[in-house]
C-alpha positions as a Markdown table, in Angstrom:
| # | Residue | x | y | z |
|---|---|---|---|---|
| 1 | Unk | -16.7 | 47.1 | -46.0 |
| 2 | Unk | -19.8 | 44.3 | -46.0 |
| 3 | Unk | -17.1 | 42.2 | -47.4 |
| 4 | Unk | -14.5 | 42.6 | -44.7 |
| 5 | Unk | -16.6 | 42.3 | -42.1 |
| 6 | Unk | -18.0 | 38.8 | -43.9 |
| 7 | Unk | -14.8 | 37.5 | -44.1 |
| 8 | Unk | -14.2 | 38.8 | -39.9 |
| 9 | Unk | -17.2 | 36.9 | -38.9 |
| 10 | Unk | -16.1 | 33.5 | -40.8 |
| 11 | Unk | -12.5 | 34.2 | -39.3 |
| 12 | Unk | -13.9 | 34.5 | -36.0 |
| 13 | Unk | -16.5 | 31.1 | -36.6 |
| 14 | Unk | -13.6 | 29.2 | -37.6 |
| 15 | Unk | -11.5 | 30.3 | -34.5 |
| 16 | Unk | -15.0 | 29.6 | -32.2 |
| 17 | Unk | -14.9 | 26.0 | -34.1 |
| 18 | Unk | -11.0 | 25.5 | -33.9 |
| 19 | Unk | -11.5 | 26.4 | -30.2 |
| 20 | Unk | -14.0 | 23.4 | -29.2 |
| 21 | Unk | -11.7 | 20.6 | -30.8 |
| 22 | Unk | -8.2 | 22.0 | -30.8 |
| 23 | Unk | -8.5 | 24.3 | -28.1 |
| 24 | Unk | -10.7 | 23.1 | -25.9 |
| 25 | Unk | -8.6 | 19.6 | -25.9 |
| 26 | Unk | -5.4 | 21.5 | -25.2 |
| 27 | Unk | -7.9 | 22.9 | -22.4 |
| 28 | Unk | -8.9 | 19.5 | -21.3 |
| 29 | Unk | -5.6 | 18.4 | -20.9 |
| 30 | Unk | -4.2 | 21.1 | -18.8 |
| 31 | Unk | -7.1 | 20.7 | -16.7 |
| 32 | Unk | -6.1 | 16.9 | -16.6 |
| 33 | Unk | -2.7 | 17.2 | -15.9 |
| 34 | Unk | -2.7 | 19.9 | -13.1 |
| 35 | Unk | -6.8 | 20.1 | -11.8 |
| 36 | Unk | -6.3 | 23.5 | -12.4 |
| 37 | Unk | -4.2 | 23.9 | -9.7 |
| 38 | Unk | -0.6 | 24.1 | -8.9 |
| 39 | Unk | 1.5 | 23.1 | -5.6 |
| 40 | Unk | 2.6 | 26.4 | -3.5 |
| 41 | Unk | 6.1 | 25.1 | -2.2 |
| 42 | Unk | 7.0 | 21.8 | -1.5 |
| 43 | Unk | 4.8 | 18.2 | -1.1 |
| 44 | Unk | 5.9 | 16.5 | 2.2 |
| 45 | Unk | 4.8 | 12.5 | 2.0 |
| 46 | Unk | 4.0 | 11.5 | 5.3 |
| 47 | Unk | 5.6 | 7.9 | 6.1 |
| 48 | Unk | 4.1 | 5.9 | 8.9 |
| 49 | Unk | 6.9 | 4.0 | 9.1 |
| 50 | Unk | 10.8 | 4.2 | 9.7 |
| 51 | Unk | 13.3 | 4.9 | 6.8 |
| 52 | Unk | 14.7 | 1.6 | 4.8 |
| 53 | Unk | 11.2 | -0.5 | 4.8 |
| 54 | Unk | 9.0 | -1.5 | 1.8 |
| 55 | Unk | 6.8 | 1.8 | 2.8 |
| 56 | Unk | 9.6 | 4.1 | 2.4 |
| 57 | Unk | 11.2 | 2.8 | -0.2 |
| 58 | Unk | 8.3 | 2.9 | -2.6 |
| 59 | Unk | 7.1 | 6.6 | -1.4 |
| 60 | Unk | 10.7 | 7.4 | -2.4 |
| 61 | Unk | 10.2 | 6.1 | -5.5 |
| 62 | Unk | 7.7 | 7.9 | -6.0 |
| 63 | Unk | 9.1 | 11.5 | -4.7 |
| 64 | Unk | 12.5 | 11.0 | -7.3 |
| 65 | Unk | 10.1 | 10.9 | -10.1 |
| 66 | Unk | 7.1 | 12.9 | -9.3 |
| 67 | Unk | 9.6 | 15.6 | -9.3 |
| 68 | Unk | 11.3 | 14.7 | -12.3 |
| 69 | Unk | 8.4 | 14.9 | -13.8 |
| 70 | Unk | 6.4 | 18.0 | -12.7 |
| 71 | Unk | 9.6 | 20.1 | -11.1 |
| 72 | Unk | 8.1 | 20.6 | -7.9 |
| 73 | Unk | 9.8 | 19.3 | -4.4 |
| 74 | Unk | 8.5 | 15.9 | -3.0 |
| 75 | Unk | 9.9 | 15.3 | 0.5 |
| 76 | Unk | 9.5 | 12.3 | 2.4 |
| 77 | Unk | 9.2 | 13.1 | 6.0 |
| 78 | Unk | 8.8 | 9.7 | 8.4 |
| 79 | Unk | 7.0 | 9.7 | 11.0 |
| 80 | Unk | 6.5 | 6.4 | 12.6 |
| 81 | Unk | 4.7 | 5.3 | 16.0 |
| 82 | Unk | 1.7 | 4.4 | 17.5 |
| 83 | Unk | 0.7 | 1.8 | 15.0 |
| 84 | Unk | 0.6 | 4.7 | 11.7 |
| 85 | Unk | -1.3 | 7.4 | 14.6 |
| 86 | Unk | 1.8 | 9.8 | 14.5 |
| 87 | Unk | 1.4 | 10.3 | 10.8 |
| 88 | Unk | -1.7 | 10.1 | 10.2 |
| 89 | Unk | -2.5 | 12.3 | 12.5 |
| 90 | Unk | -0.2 | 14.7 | 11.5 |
| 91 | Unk | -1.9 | 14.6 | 8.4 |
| 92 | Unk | -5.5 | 14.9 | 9.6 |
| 93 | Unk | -4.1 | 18.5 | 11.0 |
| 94 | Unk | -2.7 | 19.8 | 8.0 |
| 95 | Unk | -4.0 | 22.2 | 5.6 |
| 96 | Unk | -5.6 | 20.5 | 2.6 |
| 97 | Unk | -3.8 | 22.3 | 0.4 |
| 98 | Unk | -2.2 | 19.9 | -1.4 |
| 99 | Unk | 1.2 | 20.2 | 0.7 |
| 100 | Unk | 0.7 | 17.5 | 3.4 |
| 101 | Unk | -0.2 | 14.1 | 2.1 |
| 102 | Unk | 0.2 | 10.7 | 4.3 |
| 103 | Unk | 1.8 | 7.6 | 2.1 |
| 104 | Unk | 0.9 | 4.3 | 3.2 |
| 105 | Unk | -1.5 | 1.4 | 3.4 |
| 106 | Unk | -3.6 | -1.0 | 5.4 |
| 107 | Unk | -2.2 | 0.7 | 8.5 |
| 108 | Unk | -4.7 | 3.3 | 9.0 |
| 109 | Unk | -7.5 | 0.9 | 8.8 |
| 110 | Unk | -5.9 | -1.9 | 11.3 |
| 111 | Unk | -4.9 | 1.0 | 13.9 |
| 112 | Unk | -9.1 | 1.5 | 14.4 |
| 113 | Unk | -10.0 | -2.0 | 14.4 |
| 114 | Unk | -7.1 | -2.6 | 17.2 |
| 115 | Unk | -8.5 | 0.6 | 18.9 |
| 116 | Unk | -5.3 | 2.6 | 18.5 |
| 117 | Unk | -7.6 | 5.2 | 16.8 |
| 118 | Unk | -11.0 | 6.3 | 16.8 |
| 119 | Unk | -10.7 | 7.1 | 12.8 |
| 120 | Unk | -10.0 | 4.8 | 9.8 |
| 121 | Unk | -10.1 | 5.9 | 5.8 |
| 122 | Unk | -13.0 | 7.4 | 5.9 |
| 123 | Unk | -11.3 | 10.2 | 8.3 |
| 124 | Unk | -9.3 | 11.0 | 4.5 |
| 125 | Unk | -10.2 | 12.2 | 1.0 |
| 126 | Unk | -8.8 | 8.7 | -0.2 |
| 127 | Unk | -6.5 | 9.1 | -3.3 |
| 128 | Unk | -4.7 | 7.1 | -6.2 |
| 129 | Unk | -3.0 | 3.8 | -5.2 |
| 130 | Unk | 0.8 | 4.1 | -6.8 |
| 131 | Unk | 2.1 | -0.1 | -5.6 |
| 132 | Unk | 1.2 | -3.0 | -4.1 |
| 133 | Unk | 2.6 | -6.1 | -2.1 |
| 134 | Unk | 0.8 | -9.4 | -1.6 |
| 135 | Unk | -0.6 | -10.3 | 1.6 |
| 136 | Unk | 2.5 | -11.0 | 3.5 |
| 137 | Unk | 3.6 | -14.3 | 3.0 |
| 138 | Unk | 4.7 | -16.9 | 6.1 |
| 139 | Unk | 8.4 | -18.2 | 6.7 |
| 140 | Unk | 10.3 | -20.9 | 8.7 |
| 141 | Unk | 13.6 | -21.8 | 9.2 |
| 142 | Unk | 14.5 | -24.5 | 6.4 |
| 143 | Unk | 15.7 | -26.2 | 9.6 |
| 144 | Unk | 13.0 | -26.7 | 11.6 |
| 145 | Unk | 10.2 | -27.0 | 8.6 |
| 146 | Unk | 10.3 | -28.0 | 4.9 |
| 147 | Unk | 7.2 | -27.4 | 4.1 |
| 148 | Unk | 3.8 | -26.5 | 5.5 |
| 149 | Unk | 2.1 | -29.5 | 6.1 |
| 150 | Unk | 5.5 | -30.7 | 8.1 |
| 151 | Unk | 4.4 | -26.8 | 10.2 |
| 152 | Unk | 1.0 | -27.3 | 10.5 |
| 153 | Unk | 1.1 | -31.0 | 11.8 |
| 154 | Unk | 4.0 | -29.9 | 14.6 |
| 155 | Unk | 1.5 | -27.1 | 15.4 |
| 156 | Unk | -1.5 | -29.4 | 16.2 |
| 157 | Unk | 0.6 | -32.1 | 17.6 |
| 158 | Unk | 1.9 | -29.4 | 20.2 |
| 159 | Unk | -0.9 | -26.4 | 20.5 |
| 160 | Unk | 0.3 | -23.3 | 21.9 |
| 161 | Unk | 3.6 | -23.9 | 22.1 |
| 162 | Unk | 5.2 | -22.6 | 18.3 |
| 163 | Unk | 5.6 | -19.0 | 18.5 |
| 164 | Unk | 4.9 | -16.9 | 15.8 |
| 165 | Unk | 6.2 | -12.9 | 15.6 |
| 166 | Unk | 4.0 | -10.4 | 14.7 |
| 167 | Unk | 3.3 | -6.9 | 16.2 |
| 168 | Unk | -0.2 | -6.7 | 18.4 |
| 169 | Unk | -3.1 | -5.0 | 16.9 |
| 170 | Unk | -0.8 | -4.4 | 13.3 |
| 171 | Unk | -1.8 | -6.0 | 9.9 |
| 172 | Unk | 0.3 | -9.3 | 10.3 |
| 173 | Unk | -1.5 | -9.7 | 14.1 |
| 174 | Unk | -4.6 | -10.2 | 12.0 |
| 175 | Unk | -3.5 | -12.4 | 9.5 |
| 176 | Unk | -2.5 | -14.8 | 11.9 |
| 177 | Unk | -5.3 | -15.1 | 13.8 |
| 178 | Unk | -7.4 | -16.0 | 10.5 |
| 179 | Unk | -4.4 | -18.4 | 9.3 |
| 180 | Unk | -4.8 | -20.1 | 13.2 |
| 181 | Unk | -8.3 | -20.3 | 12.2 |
| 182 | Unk | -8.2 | -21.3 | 9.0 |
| 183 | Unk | -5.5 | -23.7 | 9.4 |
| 184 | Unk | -7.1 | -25.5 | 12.5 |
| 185 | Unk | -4.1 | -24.6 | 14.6 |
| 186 | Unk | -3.1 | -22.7 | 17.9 |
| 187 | Unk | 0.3 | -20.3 | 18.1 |
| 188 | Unk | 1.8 | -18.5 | 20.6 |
| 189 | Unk | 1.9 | -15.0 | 19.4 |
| 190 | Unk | 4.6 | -13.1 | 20.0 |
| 191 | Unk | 5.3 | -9.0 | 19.8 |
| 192 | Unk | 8.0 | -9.3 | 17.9 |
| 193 | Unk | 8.2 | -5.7 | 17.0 |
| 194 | Unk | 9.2 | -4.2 | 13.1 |
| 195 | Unk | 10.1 | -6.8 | 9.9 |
| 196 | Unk | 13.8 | -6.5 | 10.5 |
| 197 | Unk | 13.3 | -7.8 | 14.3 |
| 198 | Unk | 11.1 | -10.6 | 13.1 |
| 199 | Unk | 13.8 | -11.6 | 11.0 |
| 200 | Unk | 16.5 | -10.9 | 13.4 |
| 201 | Unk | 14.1 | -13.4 | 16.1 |
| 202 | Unk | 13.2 | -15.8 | 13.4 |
| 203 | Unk | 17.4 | -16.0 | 12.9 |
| 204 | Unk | 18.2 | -16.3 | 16.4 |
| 205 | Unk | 15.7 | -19.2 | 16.5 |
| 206 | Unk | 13.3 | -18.4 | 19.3 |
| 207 | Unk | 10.5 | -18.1 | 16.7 |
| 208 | Unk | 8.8 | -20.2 | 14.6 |
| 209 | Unk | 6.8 | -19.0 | 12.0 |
| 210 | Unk | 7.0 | -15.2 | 10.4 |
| 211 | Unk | 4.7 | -13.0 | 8.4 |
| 212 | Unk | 6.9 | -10.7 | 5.8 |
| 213 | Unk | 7.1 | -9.1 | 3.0 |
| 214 | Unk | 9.2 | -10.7 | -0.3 |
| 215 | Unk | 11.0 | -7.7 | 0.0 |
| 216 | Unk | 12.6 | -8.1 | 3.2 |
| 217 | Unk | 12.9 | -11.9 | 3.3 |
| 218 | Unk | 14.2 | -12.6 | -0.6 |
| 219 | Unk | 18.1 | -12.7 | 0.3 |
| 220 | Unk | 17.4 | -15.2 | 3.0 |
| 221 | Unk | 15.4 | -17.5 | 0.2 |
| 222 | Unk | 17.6 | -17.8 | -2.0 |
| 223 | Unk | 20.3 | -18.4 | 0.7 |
| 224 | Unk | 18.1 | -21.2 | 1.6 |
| 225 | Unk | 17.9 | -20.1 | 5.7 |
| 226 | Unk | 13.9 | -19.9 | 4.8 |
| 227 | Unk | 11.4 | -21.9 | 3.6 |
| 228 | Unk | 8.3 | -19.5 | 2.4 |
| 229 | Unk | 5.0 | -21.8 | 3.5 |
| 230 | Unk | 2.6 | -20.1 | 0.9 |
| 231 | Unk | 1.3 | -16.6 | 0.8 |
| 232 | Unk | -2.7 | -15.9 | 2.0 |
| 233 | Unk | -3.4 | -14.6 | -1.9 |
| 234 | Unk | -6.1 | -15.4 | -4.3 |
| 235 | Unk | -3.4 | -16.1 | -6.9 |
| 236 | Unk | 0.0 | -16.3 | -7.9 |
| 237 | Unk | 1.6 | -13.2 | -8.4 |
| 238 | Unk | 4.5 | -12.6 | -10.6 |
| 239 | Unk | 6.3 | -11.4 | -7.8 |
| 240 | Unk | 6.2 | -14.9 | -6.0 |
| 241 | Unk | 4.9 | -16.9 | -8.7 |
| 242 | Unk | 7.7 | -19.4 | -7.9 |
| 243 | Unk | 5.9 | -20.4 | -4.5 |
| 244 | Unk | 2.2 | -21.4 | -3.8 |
| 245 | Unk | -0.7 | -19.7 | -2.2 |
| 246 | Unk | -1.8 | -21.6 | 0.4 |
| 247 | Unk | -5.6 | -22.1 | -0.9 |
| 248 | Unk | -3.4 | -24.1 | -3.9 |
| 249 | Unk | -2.6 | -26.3 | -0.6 |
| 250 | Unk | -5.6 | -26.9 | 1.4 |
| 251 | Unk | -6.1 | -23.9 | 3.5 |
| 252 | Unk | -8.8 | -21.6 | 2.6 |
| 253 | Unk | -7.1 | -18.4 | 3.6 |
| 254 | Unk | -6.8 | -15.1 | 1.6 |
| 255 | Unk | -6.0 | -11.9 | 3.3 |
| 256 | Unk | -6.2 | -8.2 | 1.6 |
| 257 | Unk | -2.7 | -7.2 | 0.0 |
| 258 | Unk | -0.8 | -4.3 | 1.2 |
| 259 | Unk | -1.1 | -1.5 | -1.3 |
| 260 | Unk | 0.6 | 1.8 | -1.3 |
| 261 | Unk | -1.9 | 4.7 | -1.6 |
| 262 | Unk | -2.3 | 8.7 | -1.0 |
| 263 | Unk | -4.5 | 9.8 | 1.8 |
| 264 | Unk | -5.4 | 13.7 | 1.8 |
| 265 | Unk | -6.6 | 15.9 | 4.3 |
| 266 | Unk | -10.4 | 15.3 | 4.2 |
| 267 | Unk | -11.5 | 18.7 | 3.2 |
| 268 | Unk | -8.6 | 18.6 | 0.5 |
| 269 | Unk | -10.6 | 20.1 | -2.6 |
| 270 | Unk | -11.5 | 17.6 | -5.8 |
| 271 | Unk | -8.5 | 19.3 | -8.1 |
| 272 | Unk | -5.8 | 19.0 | -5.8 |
| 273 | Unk | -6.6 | 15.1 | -5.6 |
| 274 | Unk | -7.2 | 15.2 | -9.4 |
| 275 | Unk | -4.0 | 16.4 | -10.1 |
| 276 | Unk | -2.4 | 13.8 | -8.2 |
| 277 | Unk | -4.2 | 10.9 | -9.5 |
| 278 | Unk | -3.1 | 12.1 | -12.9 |
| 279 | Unk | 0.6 | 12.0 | -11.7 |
| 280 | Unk | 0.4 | 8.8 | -10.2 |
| 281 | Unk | -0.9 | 7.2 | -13.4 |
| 282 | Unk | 1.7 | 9.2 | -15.5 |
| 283 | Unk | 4.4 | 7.7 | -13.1 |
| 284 | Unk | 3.3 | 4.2 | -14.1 |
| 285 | Unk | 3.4 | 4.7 | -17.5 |
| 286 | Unk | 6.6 | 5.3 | -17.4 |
| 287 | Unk | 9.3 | 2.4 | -17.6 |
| 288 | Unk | 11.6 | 3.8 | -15.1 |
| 289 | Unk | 9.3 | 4.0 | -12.3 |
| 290 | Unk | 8.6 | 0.4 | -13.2 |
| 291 | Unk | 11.8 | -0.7 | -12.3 |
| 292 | Unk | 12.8 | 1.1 | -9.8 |
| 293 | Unk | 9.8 | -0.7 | -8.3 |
| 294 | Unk | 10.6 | -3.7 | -9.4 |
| 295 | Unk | 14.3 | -3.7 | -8.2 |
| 296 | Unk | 12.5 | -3.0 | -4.4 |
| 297 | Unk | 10.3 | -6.2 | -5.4 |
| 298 | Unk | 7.2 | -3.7 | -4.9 |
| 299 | Unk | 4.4 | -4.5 | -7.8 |
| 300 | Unk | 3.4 | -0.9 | -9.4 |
| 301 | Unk | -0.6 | -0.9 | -9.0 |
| 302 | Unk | -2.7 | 1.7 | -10.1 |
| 303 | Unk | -5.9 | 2.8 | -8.9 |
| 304 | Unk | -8.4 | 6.0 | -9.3 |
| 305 | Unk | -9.5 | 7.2 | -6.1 |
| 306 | Unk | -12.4 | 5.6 | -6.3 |
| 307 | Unk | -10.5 | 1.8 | -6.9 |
| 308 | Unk | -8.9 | 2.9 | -4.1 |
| 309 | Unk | -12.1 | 3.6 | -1.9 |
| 310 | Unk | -13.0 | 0.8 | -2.8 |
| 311 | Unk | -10.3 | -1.3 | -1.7 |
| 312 | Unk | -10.0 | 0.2 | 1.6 |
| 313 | Unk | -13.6 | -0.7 | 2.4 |
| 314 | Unk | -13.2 | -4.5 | 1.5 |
| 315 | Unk | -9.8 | -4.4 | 3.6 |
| 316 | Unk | -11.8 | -2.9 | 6.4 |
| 317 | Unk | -14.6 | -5.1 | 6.7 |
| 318 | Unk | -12.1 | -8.3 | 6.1 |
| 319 | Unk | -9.8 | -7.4 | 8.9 |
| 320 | Unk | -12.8 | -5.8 | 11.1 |
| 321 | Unk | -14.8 | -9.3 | 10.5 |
| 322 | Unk | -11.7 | -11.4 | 11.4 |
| 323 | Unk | -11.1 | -9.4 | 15.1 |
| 324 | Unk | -14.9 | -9.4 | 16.0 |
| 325 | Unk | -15.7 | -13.1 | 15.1 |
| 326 | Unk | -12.4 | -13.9 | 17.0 |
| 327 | Unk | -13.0 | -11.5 | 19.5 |
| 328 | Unk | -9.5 | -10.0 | 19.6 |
| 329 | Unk | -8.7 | -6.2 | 18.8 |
């Protein structure tokens, strides 16, 4: 009997042992993958933006496989308006349960500094970034310019007077304030309204200069209708590493990229965002994801929550610092 109950007690040492390598890392990883939690019904992404831009076509990227991957629903519900407001605040009212998450970027942080809101990121839990853009990168009409020394010296030799689309108080109104500055130049501003009516003015030829997105304005590269003057970058990206920055051509302009992030529900409880920052980073491991990306010419760009804090700081003070020392909002 001494015997057998020897033998029980090694049995059940071994198990205790077994349990804090074996175990406890199948443990870990269960507690990695989901936070110890699981979604009750289905995830709506909250779009502040229209259906068929860069915005929704990356957070549908990232609903197709985030349920391929985990089983559960991923819906993406847009609700543009009031520069991102709608949305966000439509997710600043939901439950933080996990269920209601807003998709998007530097939109919640421009609609404060332009006094849309009285809230920027820090009215979130901030969560994993999934893809990024590069600042958005300024156009002409090969017509009219070749180049942006041939822009910038018809700008100074007639101030005021080029007109440049943007949308008052959005993230491209900023930029070319500081690219005015930078650049040593005055433009006449104009609310040109969403990327597809910039283009659609820039066609038409009433405008001048645009501020887009690669996505949106590739087709009419390579079709050679635009000329693309430089990006406001601090480097080439791969994505546009065909044309320059403009720092590579005198002006001493960078601007913070766009990059596609999950805000929460600020009471939204540490697991619940856990589980989703695993997700995202699973997503861009995989090769799929990568391309389906890449054929959107959206850069897949990971962050933890706390790379993503962190960014959305820096792109708040930029932008903030640009519209008080300019003293537009």
């Amino acid at each position: 009997m001494k015997k057998r109950n020897l033998i029980i007690s090694v049995l059940c040492a071994l198990s205790i042992a077994v349990a804090g390598c074996g175990g406890g890392a199948k443990t870990e990883k269960k507690s990695a993958s989901n936070g110890e939690w699981k979604p009750k019904g289905a995830i709506s992404l909250i779009v502040p933006a229209g259906a068929g831009g860069d915005t929704d076509l990356s957070a549908r990227v990232f609903a197709k496989y985030a349920k391929e991957k985990t089983g559960y629903d991923f819906v993406v519900v847009n609700a543009k308006g009031a520069a991102g407001s709608v949305a966000s605040n439509q997710v600043r009212a939901a439950k933080p349960d996990g269920t209601t998450i807003l998709y998007g970027h530097e939109l919640v942080n421009v609609a404060n500094i332009a006094g849309v809101t009285d809230f920027n990121y820090t009215a979130f839990k901030v969560g994993p970034t999934f893809a990024m853009e590069p600042a958005q990168q300024l156009y002409v009409m090969s017509e009219k310019y070749k180049n942006l020394k041939e822009f910038i010296d018809a700008a100074k030799k007639n101030p005021g007077k080029l007109k440049a689309c943007t949308e008052v108080g959005a993230y491209t109104y900023y930029e070319l304030l500081a690219f005015q500055k930078a650049a040593g130049i005055q433009l006449d501003l104009v609310d040109a309204g969403s990327t597809s009516d910039k283009i659609t003015a820039m066609l038409s030829g009433t405008i001048d200069l645009m501020p887009g997105p690669y996505v949106n304005t590739k087709d009419y590269l390579t079709s050679g209708k635009f000329v693309m003057l430089g990006a406001p970058t601090d480097k080439r990206y791969d994505l546009i590493k065909n044309y320059p920055t403009l720092k590579e051509q005198g002006i001493n302009f960078v601007y913070p990229n766009q990059e596609f992030k999950l805000y929460f529900p600020k009471d939204t409880p540490d697991n619940i965002v856990a589980w989703f920052d695993k997700l995202t980073k699973s997503l861009l491991d995989d090769e799929n994801v990568k391309k389906s990306l890449g054929n959107l010419s959206i850069m897949p760009c990971y962050k933890d929550p706390k790379g993503t804090e962190k960014h959305e700081k820096e792109t708040f003070d930029t932008i903030k610092k640009i519209a008080d020392e300019l003293g537009k909002k």
